[in-house]
N, C-alpha and C positions, 0 to 999 in steps of 0.2 A: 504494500500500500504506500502510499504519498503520505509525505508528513505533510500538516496542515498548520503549522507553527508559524508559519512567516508573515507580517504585518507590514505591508508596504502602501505607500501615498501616493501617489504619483500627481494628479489633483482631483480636485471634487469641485464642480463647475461651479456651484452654488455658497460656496465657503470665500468668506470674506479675506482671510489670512489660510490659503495653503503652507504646506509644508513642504517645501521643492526639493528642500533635503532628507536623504534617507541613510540609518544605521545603516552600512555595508559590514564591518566588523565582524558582527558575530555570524551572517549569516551564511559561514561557511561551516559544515561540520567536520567532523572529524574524519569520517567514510560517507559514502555514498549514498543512499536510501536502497542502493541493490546488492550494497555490501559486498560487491568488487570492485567497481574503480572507480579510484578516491579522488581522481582529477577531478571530475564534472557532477555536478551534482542538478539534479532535479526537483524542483519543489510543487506544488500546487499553492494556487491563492485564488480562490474561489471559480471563477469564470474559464481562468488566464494559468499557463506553466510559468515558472522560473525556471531557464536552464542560466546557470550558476560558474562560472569559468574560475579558474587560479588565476593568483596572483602571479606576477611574474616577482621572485624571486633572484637575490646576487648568487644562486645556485643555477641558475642558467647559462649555459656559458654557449649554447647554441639554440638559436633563435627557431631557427628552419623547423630542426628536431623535435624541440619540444614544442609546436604547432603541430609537429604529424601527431606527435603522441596524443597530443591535447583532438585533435581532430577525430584521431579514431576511436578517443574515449566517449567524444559524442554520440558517434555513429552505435556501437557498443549502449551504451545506455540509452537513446533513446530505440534501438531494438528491443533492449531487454525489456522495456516498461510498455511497449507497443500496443496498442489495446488497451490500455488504461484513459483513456483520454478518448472525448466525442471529436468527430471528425471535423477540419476544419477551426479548432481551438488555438488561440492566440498565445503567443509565446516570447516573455520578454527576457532578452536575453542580458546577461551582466558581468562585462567581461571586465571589470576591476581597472586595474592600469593595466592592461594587456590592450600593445599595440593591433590592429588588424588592418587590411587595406580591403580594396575595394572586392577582390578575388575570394576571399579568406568568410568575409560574409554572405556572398554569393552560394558558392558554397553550402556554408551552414542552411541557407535560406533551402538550397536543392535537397538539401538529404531531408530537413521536415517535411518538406512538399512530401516528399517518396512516403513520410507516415502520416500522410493526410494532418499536420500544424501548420502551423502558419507563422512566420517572424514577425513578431511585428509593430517591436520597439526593444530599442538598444540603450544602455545603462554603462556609463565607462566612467571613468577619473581624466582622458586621454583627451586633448581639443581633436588631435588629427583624427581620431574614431569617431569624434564626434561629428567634424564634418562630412568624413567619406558615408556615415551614417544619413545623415540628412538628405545629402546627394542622390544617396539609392533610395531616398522618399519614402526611411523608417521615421520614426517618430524617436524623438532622442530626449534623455537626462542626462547634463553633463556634474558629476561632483567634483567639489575642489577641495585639495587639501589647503584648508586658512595658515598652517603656521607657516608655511612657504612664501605667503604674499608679501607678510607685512612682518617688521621688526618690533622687536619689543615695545622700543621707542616710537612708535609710532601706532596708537590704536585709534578706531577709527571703531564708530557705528555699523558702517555695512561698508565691510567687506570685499571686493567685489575681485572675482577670477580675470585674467584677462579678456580683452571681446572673443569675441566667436562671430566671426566671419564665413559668410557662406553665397553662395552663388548660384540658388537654384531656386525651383518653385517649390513652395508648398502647401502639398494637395490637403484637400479633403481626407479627415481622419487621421494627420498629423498633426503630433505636438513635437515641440523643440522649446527642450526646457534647459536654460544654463544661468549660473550664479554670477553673471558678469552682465557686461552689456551685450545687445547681438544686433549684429548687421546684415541684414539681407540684401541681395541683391536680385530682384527678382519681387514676384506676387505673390500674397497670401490668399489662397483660393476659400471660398466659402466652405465652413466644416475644418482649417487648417487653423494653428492656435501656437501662438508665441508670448511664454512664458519666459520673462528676465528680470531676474534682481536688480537692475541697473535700466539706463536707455536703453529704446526699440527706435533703432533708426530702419526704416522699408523704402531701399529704391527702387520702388514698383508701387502696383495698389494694392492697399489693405483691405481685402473684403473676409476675412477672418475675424480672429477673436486676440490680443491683443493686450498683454496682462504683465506693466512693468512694475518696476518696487514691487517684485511680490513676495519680501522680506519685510515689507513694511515702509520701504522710503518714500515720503509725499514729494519729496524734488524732483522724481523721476518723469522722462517726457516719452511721450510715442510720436514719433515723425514720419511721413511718410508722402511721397510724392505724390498719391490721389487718397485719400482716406474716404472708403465705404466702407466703414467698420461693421462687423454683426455687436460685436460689443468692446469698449476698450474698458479696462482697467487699473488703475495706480496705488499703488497701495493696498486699504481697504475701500476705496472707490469704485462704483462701478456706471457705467455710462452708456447708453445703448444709441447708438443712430438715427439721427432722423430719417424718417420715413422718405418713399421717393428718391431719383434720382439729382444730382443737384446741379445748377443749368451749365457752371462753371469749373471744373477740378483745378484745381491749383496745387502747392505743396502746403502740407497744413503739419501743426504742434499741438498735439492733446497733452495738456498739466493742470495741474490744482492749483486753485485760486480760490481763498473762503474755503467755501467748502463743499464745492463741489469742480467734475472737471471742464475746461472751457477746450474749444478749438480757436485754433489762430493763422494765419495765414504766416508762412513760415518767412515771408519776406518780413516779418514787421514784427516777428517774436525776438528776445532775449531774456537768460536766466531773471533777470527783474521782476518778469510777472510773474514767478511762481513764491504764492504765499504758501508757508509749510501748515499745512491739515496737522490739525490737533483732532483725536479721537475724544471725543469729549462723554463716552458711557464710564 
């Protein structure tokens, strides 16, 4: 059987303060759940699999190698577990700091097809996973390690990873969630959803869902060259679209001002108008 233990957030549409960060730590066990191979492990969480990857470790001394190993411990366990799971079930995968490229997921994506899963959101520490991830139009969570950013001597509120830059469209039923700020280039199609602790700059149109400070910062702005948002969000703010097409698109800046969010026509914005939202329950 599947262990049923694992507690993960990814978001919850309707929750004012997500949780964009998740324990990774403990959720390795010690062996497997098929109590042969202790590489990969597999979890259940309700709906959805966790397939589960290693760490890479200063015990690697070849990269190639232990991706074959690691590869066919997949294949290996998600045979052995075969049957266990309804057809077509979503599967997110959590490759820790392990690098992958574009081949290496491809890949993993072809042997679940073969057992009727499906991939269909990736989970790394790695920016480069994280983009090659979005590219192939998974849905991504990028975590950071914080004592890496910033020095003793320097503590700060929030945090923030470096950007994460990306060059693609995203579709419908993608999310792209990372602790920094994110830059797209390209459109957010309706049903597609960008989650950033920091700034959402979109060189394209935003017809998604659109959810920065989602740590809590009210400074945070959504920019983007045509804004048709389905909803933006800042913070614990939430804003939905006006109705209708609009006669003119311009480039536009959604921030908090009082206390609620405005838009702005990006030629005539600067940091000045954003007043910092006080949660006042």
């Amino acid at each position: 059987m599947l262990s049923l233990n694992f507690n993960f957030l990814f978001f919850q549409p309707m929750s004012l303060k997500p949780n964009i960060y998740s324990e990774w730590a403990n959720h390795e066990p010690a062996s497997s759940s098929s109590g042969v191979y202790s590489q990969v492990h597999l979890k259940s969480e309700g709906k959805k699999l966790l397939l589960i990857l290693p760490k890479i470790t200063k015990k690697e001394q070849d990269p190639l190698k232990d991706w074959t190993k690691i590869f066919q411990d997949i294949k290996h366990c998600l045979t052995y577990h075969q049957g266990t799971w309804t057809s077509g079930m979503p599967v997110h995968l959590v490759v820790q700091n392990r690098l992958l490229d574009s081949r290496q997921l491809q890949s993993i994506g072809e042997i679940m097809e073969n057992v009727n899963l499906k991939l269909n959101s990736i989970h790394t520490s790695r920016r480069q996973t994280a983009v090659v991830a979005a590219i192939a139009g998974y849905s991504v969570e990028q975590e950071v390690f914080r004592s890496s950013l910033f020095s003793e001597g320097q503590p700060t509120l929030f945090p923030l990873a470096e950007p994460l830059y990306l060059k693609t469209t995203v579709r419908s039923g993608v999310t792209i969630c990372h602790p920094g700020n994110i830059i797209i280039q390209g459109d957010i199609n309706p049903g597609g959803e960008i989650i950033a602790d920091g700034d959402i700059l979109i060189w394209g149109c935003l017809r998604g869902i659109a959810h920065a400070g989602a740590k809590g910062n009210s400074e945070c702005c959504i920019m983007a060259l045509q804004m048709q948002p389905t909803q933006l969000r800042i913070a614990e703010l939430v804003a939905r679209a006006p109705s209708g097409t609009p006669e003119f698109l311009s480039p536009e800046v959604a921030y908090i001002t009082s206390e609620s969010i405005r838009l702005k026509p990006a030629l005539n914005f600067n940091k000045n108008h954003i007043l910092k939202y006080e949660n006042k329950e």
